[in-house]
Backbone as ProteinMPNN parsed JSONL, in Angstrom:
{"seq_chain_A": "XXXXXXXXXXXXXXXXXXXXXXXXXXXXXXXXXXXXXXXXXXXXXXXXXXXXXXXXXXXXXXXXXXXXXXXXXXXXXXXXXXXXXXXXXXXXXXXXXXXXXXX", "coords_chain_A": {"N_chain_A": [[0.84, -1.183, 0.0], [0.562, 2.155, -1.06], [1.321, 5.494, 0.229], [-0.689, 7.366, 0.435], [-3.169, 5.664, 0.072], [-2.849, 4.167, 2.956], [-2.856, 6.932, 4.314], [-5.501, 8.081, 3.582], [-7.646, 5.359, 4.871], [-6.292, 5.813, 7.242], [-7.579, 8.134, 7.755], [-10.072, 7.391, 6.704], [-10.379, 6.128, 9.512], [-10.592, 7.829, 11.227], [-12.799, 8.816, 11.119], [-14.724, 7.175, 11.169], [-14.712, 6.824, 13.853], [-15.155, 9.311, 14.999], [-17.788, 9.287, 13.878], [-18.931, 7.101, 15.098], [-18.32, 7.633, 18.231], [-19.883, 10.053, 18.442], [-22.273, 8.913, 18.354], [-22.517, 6.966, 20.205], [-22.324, 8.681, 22.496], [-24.782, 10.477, 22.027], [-26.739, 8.237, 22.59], [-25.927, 7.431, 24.746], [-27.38, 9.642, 26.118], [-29.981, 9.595, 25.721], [-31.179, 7.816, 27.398], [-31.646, 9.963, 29.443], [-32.984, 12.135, 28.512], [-35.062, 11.177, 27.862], [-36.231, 10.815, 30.641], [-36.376, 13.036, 31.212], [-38.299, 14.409, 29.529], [-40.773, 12.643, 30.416], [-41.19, 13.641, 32.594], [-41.911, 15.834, 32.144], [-43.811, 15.196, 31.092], [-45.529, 13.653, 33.159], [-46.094, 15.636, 34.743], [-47.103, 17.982, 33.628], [-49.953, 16.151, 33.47], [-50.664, 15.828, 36.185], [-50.983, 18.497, 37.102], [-53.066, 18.918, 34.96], [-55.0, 17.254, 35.796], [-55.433, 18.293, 38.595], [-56.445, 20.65, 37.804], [-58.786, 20.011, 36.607], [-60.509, 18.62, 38.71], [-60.732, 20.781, 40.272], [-62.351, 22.101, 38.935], [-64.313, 20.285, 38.89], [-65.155, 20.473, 41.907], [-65.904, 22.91, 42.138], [-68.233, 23.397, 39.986], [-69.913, 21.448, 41.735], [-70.117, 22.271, 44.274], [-71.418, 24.723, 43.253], [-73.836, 23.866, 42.766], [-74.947, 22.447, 44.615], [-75.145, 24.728, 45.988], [-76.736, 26.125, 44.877], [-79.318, 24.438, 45.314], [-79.31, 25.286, 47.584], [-80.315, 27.593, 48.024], [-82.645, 27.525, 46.249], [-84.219, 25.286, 47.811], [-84.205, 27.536, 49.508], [-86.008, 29.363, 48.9], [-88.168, 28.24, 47.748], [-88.951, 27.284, 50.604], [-89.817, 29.661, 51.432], [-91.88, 30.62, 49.59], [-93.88, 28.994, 50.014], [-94.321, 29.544, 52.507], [-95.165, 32.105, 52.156], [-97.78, 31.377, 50.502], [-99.312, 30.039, 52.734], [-99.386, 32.002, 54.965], [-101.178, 34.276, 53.038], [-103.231, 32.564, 52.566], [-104.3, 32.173, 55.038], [-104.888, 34.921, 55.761], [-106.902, 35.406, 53.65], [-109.521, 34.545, 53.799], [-110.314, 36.941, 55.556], [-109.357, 39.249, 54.65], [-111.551, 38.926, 51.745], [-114.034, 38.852, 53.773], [-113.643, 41.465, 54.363], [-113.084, 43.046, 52.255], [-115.886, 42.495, 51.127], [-117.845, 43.368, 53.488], [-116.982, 46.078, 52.788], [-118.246, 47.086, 50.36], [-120.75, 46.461, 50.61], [-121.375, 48.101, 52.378], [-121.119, 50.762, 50.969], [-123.324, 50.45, 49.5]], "CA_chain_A": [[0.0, 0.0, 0.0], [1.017, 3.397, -0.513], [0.81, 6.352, 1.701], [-1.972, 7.874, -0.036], [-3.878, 4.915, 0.755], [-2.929, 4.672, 4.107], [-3.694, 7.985, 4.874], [-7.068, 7.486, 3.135], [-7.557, 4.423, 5.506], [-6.766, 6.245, 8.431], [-8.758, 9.485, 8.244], [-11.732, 7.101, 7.113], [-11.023, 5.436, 10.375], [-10.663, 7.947, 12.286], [-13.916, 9.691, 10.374], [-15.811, 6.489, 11.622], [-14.407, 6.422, 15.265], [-15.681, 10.265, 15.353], [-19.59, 9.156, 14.025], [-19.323, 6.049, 16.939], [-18.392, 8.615, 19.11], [-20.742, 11.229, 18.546], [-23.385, 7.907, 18.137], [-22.686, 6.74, 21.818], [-22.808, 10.23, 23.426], [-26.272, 10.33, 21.378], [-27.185, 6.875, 22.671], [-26.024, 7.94, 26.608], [-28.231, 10.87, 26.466], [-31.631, 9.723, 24.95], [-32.797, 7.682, 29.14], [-31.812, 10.911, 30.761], [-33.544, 12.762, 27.44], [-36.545, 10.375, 27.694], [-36.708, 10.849, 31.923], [-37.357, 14.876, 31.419], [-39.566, 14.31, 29.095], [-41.132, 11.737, 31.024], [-40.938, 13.708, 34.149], [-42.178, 17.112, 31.993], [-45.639, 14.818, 30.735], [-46.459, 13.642, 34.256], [-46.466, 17.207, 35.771], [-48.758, 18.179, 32.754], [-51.109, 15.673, 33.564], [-51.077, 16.206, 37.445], [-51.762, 20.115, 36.944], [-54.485, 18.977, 34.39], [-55.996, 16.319, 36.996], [-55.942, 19.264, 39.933], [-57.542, 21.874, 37.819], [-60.448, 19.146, 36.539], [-60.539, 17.779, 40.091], [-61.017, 22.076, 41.125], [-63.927, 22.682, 38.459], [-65.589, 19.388, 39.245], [-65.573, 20.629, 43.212], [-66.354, 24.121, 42.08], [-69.221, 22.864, 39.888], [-70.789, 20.324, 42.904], [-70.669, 22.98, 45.353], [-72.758, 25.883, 42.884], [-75.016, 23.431, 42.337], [-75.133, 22.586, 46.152], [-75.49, 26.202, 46.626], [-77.636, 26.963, 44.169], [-80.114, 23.925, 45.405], [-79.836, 25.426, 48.922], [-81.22, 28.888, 47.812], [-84.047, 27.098, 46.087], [-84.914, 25.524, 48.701], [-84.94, 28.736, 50.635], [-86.793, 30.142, 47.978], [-89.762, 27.386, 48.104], [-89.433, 27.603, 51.886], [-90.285, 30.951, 51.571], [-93.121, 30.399, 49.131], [-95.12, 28.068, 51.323], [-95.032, 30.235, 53.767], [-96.355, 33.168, 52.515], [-98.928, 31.128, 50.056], [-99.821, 29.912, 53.95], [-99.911, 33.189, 55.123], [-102.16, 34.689, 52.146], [-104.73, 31.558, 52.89], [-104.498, 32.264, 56.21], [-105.847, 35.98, 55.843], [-107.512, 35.292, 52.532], [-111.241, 34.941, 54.351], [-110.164, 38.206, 56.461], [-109.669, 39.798, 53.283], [-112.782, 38.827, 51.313], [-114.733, 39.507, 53.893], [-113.284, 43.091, 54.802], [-113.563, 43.441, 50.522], [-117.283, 42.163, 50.728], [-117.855, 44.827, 53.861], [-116.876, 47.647, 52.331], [-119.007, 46.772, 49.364], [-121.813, 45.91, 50.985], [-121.409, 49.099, 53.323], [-120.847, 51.823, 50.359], [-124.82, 50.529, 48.834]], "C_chain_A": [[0.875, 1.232, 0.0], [0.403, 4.16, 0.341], [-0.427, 7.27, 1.733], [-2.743, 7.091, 0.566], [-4.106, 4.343, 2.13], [-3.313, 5.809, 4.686], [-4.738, 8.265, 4.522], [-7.56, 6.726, 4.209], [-7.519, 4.945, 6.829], [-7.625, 7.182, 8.787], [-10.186, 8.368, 8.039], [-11.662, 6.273, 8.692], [-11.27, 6.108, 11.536], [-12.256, 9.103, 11.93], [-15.22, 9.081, 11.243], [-15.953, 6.201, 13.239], [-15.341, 7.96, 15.736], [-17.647, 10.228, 15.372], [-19.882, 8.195, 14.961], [-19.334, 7.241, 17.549], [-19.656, 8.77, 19.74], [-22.4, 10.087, 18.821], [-23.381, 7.505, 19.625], [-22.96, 7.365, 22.516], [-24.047, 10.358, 23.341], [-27.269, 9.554, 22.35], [-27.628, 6.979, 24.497], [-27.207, 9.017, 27.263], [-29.769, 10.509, 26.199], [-32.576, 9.281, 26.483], [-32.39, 8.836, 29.481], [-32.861, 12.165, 29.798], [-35.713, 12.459, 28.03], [-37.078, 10.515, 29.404], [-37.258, 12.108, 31.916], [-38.299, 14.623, 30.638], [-40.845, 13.745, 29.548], [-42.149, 12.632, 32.325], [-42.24, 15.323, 33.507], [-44.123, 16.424, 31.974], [-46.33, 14.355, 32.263], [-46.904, 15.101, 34.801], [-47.633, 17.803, 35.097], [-49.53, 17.62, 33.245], [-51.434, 15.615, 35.25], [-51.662, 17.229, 37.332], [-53.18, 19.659, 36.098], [-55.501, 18.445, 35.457], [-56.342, 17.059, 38.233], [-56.997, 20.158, 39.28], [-58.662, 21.03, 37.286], [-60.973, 19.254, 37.838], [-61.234, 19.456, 40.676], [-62.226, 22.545, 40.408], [-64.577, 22.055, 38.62], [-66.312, 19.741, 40.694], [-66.447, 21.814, 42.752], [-68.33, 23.962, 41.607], [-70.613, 22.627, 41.138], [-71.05, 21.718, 43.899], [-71.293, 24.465, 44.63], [-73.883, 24.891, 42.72], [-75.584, 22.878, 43.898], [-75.759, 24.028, 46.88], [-76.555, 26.753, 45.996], [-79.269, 25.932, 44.395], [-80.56, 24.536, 46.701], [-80.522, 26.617, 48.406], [-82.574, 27.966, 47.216], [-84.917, 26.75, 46.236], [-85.474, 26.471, 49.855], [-86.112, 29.081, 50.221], [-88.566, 29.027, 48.035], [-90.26, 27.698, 49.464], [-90.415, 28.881, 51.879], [-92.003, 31.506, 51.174], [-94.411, 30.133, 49.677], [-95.286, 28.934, 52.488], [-95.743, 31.318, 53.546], [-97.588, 32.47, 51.589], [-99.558, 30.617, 52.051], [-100.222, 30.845, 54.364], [-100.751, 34.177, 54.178], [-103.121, 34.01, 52.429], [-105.271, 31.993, 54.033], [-105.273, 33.808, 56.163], [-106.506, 36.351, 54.676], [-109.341, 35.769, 52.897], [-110.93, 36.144, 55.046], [-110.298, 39.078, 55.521], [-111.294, 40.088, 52.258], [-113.734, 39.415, 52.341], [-114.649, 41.171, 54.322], [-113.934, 43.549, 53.395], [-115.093, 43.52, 50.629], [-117.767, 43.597, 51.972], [-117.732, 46.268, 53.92], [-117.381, 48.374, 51.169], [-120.429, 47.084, 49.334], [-122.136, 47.51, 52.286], [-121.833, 50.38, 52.319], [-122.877, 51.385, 49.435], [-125.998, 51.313, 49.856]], "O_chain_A": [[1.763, 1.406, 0.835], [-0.59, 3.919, 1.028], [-0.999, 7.764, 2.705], [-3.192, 7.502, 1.637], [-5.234, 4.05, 2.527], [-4.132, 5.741, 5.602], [-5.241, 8.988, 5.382], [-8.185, 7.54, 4.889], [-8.441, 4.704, 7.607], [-8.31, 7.198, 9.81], [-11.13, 8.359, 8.829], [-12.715, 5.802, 9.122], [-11.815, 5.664, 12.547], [-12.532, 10.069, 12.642], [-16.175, 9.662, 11.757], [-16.873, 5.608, 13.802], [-16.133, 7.874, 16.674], [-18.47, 10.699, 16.156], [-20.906, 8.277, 15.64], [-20.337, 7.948, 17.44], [-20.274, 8.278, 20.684], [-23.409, 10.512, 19.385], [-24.405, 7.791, 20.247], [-23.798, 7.038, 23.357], [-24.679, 10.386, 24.397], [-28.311, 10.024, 22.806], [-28.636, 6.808, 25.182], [-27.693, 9.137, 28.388], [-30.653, 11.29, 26.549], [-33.669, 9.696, 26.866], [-33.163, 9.002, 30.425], [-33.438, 13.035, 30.45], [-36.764, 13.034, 28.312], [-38.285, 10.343, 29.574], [-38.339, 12.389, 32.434], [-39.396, 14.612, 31.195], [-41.912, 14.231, 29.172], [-43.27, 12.401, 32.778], [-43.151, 15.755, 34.213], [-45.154, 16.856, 32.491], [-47.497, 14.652, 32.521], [-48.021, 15.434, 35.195], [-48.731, 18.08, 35.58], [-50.298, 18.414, 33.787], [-52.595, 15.32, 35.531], [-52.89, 17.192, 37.416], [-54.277, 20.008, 36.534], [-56.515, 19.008, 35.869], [-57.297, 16.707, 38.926], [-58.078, 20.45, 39.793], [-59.739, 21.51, 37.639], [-61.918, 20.018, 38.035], [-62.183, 19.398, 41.458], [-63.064, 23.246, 40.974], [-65.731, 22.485, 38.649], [-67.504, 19.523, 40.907], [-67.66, 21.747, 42.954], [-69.311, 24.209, 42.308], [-71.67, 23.219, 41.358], [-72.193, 22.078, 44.177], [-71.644, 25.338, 45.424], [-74.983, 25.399, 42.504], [-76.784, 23.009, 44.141], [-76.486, 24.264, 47.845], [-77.223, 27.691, 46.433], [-80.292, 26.365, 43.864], [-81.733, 24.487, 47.072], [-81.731, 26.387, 48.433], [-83.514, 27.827, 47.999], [-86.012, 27.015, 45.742], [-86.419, 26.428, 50.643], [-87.125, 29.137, 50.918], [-89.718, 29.33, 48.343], [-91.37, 28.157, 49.732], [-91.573, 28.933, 52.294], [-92.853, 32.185, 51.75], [-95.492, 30.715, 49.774], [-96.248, 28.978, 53.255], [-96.682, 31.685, 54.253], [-98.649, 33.017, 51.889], [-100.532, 31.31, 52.347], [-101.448, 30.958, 54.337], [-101.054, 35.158, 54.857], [-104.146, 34.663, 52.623], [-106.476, 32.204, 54.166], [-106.416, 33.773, 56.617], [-106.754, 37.548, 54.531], [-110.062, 36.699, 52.536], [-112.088, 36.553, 55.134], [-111.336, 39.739, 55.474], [-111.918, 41.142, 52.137], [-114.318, 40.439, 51.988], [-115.63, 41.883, 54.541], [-114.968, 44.209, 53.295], [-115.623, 44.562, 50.245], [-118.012, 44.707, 51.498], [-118.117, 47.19, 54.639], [-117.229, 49.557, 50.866], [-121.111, 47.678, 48.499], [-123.207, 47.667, 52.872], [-122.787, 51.062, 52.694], [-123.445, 52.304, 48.842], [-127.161, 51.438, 49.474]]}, "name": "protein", "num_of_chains": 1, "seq": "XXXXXXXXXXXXXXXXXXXXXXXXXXXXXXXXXXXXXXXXXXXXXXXXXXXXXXXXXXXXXXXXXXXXXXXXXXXXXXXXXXXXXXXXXXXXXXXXXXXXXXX"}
């Protein structure tokens, strides 16, 4: 062999020792690559699962809150349709007396 070809021979070997290299370094890096990534998608999906988890509470308790007013609000009803019945005949007849007074 000449030296041409030897030195051909060695740069390609040392051409191919540089793409191993750079290929192992590559290779070393992709679990600690693949753990952040890893590490970045759980945290996403915790934060997503708190703020669901905070509009599902939020939700439950307007609709908790908004059943208790409604029952105030009926409470309230019944009592004064009670109280209207209750001075309904007091009424009528005061109405019919003042009717029955002015002929």
């Amino acid at each position: 062999m000449n030296d041409q070809n030897i030195q051909a021979v060695l740069k390609l070997e040392k051409k191919a020792r540089s793409v191993y290299d750079a290929a192992v370094r590559e290779a070393e890096q992709l679990p600690v690559q693949a753990e952040k990534e890893a590490e970045v998608f759980i945290e996403k999906a915790r934060l997503d699962t708190q703020n669901e988890a905070r509009e599902l509470i939020s939700k439950a308790e307007a609709k908790e809150e908004a059943s208790r007013i409604m029952a105030e609000a009926e409470e309230k009803a019944k009592q004064m349709e009670a109280a209207t019945k209750k001075n309904f005949d007091k009424a009528v007849a005061y109405v019919l007396k003042r009717v029955l007074n002015r002929e």
